[in-house]
C-alpha positions in Angstrom: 56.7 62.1 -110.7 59.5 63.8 -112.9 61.6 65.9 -111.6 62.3 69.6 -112.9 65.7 69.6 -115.6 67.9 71.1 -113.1 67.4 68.9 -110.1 70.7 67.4 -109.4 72.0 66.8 -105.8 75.5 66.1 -105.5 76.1 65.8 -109.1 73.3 63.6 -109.7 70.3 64.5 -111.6 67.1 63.4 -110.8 64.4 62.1 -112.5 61.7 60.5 -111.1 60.7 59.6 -107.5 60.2 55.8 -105.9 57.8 55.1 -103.6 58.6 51.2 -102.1 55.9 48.1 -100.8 57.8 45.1 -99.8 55.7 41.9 -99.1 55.0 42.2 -95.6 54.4 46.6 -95.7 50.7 46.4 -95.8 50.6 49.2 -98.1 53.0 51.6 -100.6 55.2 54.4 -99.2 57.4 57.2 -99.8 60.7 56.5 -98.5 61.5 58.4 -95.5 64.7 60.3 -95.6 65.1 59.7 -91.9 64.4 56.1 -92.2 65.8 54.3 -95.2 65.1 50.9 -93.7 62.3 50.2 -95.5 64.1 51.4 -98.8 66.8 49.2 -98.2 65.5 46.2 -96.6 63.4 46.2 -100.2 66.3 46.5 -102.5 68.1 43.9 -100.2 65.6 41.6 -102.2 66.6 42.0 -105.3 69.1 39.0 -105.6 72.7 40.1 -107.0 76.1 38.8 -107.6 79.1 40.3 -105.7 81.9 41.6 -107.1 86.0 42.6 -106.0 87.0 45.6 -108.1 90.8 46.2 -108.1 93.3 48.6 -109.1 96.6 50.3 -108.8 96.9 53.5 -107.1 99.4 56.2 -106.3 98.5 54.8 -101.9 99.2 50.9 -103.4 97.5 48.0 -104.4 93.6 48.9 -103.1 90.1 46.7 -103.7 86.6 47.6 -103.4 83.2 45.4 -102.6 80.6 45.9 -105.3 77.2 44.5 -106.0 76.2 47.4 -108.2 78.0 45.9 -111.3 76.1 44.8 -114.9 76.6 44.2 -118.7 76.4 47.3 -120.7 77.3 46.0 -124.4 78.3 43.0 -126.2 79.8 45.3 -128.9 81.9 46.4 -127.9 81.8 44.8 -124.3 81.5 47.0 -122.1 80.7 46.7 -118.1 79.2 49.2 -115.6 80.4 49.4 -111.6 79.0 52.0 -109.6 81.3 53.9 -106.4 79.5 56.3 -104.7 81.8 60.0 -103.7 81.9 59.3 -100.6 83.7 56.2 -100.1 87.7 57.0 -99.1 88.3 54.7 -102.4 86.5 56.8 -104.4 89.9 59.0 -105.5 91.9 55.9 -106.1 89.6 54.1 -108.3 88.3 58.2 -109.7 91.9 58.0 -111.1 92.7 54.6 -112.4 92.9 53.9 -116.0 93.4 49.9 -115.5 91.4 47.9 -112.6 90.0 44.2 -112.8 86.4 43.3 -112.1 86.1 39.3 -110.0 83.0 37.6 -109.9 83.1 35.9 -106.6 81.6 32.5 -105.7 79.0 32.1 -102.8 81.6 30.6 -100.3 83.8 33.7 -101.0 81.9 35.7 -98.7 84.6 36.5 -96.3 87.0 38.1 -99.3 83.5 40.4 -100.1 83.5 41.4 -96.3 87.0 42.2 -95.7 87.2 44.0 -99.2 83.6 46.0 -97.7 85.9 47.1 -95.0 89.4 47.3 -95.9 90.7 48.3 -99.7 94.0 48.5 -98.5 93.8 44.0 -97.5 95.0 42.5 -100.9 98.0 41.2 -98.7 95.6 39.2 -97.1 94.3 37.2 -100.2 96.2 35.5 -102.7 96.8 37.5 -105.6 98.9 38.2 -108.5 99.3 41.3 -111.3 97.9 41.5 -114.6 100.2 42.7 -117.9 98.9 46.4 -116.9 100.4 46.0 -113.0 96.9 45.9 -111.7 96.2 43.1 -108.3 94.3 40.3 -109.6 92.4 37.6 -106.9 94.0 34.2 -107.7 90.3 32.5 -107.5 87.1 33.8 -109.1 84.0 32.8 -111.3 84.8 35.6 -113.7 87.3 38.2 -114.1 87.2 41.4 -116.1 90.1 43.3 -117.2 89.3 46.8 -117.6 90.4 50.2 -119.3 89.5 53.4 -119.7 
């Protein structure tokens, strides 16, 4: 189902609708607003690498968990991170011109879970500064330095 053109809820537009069966729901359903369990518990299926994003901001050094993070082009490389509004990082990373993507390993987990609660914990993991000034994790499978 397609959505009229001017459907957009808090700035986003919407255009289509998703209904969700995982392998144990005996049959397809419309997500229940009330109830996103079944929504998430499917997308929690969909394997995914986890990413630190970090930057420099007017409040101090701040870092963000994300999964929702994928190539966009080769040429000219470019990457694509997702932050919803709502998060209290939203601003800080709204506003940076430099951050730096890092691809964490498996047994990294714990840096993914304090950065999921804490952006302001970089003094808690070693870490260094880029040439642009931005907090860099000492340890990581990949890192992306980023500008807009």
């Amino acid at each position: 189902m397609i959505s009229r053109p001017d459907d957009v809820r808090n700035g986003i537009r919407t255009i289509g609708a998703v209904n969700v069966q995982t392998s144990d729901m005996p049959a397809m359903r419309k997500p229940d607003p009330a109830d996103t369990r079944a929504l998430r518990d499917a997308f929690a299926r969909f394997v995914t690498g986890v990413t630190v994003v970090t930057t420099q901001s007017d409040a101090g050094p701040m870092a963000i968990t994300a999964n929702s993070f994928t190539s966009v082009s080769l040429d000219p490389p470019l990457v694509l991170w997702c932050l919803g509004r709502g998060s209290n990082r939203y601003e800080a990373f709204r506003t940076a011109r430099h951050f730096a993507i890092h691809v964490l390993a498996a047994d990294q987990r714990e840096i993914c879970d304090l950065f999921a609660r804490d952006g302001a914990a970089l003094a808690q993991v070693p870490h260094s500064r880029n040439a642009q000034g931005v907090p860099v994790l000492t340890q990581y499978l990949a890192r992306f330095d980023c500008v807009l």
